[in-house]
C-alpha positions as CSV (number, residue, x, y, z in Angstrom):
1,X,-21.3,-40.9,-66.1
2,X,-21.0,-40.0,-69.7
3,X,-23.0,-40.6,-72.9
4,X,-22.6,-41.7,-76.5
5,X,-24.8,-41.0,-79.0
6,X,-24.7,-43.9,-81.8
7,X,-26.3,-43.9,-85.4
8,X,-26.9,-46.7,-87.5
9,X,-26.5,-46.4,-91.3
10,X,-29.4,-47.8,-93.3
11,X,-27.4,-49.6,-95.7
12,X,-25.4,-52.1,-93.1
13,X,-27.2,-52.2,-90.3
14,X,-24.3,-51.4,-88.1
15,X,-24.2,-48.7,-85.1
16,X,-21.3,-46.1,-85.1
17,X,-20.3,-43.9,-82.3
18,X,-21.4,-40.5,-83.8
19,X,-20.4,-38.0,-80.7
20,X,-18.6,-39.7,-77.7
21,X,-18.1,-38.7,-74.3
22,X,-20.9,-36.1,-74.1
23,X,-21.3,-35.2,-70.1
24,X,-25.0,-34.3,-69.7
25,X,-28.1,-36.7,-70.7
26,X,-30.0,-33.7,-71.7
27,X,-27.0,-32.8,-74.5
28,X,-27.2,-36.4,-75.6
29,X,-30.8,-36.3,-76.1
30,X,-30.9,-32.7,-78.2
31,X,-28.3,-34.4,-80.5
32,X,-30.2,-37.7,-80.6
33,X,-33.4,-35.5,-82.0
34,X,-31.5,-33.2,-84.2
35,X,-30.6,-37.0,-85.8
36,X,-33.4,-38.2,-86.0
37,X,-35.6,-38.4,-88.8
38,X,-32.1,-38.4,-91.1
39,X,-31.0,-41.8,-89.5
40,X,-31.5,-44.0,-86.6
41,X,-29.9,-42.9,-83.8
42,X,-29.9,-43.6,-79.9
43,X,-28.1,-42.6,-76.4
44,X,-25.7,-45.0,-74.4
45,X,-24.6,-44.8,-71.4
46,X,-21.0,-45.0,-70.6
């Protein structure tokens, strides 16, 4: 199973793949966090 982590820009309201294909959910989350606070950002499962 492998992860995406998406942001959405303020402005349009649409969600972007940011950093595909990470392997580990832990990875995805650290990223996700580091994001956070900047824009919106969440974890999908692929």
């Amino acid at each position: 199973m492998t992860y995406t982590v998406e942001i959405k820009l303020p402005d349009s309201g649409n969600w972007f793949k940011y950093v595909p294909r990470i392997d580990s959910q832990e990875e995805a989350e650290n990223i996700k966090c580091m994001i956070e606070g900047k824009l919106e950002a969440r974890v999908v499962k692929k």
